[in-house]
N, C-alpha and C positions, 0 to 999 in steps of 0.2 A: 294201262287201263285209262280208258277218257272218264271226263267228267259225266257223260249218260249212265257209263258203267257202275256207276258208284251207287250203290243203295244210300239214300238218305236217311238223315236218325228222323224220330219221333221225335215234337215238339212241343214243349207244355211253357205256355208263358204265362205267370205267376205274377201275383196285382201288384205285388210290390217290390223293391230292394230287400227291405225288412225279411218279405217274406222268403226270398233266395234265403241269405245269411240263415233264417232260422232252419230253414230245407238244410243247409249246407252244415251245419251245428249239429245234424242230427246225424249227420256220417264220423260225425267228429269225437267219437265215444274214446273211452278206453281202450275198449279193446280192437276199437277200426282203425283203416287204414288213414294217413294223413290228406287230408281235403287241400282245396287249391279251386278258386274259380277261375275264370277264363275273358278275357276281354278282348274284345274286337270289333272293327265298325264292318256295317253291313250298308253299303250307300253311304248316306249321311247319319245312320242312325249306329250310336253308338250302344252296344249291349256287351250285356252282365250274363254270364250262363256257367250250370255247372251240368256236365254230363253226367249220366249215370244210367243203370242197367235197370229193367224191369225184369227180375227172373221168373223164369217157369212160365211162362203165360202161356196156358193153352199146350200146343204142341211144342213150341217152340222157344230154345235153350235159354234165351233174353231178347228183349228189344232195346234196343240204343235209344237213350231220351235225351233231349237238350233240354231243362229246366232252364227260360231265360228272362230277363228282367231288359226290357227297352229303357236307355236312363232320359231320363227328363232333361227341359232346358238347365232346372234348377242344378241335377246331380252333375252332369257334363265338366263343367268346369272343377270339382271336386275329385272325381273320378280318373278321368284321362290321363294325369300325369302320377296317380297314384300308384303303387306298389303293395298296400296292403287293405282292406278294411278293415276295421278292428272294434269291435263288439262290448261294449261295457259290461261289466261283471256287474254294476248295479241296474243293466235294465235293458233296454232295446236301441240306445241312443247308438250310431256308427258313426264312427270317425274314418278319415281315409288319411294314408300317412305314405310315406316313401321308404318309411322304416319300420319293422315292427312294435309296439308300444304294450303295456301294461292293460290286460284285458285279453280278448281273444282275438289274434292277428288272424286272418284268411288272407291268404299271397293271392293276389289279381296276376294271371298269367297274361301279358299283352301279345296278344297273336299277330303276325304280322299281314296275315289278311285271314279271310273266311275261310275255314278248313270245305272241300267241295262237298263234303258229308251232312254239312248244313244248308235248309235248305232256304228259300230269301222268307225271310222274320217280316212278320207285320203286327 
């Protein structure tokens, strides 16, 4: 199957980091399944995304969404070499670490290039 062939997902870019992590804390329940965001450069632009499902819409069984967060000059250098974020138990503060830490760790999957299902992020 080529790259035309490929239906692309749906795309919802979200104003913040902040607000990925809290998207992503909300899958993160008891009783859900285990969360994990996604990291990968698109060009020069480094981004944050977590996929996920919109069920029942309409006719149809789900739509494929990419929630993603384009990282800033600032976040770049924090981010790229990281392996987890990790969310403070006393508030909204992120840390990024290579390990996971005290609070609530989310694994950064680093993709080694753009899945073709994505389609170019602005």
């Amino acid at each position: 199957m080529s790259n035309e062939e490929i239906r692309k997902v749906l795309t919802i870019k979200v104003n913040s980091l902040n607000d990925l992590v809290r998207l992503a804390m909300t899958y993160a329940g008891p009783t859900s399944q285990s969360i994990f965001l996604l990291k990968f450069w698109d060009g020069d632009k480094l981004i944050i995304g977590m996929l996920g499902l919109f069920r029942d819409y309409y006719k149809f069984y789900g739509l494929p969404i990419l929630y993603y967060h384009i990282c800033n000059e600032q976040e770049i250098p924090k981010i790229k070499d990281s392996n987890y974020i990790i969310m403070s138990t006393d508030g909204e503060r992120l840390d990024f670490s290579k390990s996971p830490k005290p609070g609530r760790s989310i694994p950064l999957i680093y993709l080694a290039e753009k899945p073709p299902v994505i389609p170019k992020l602005s």
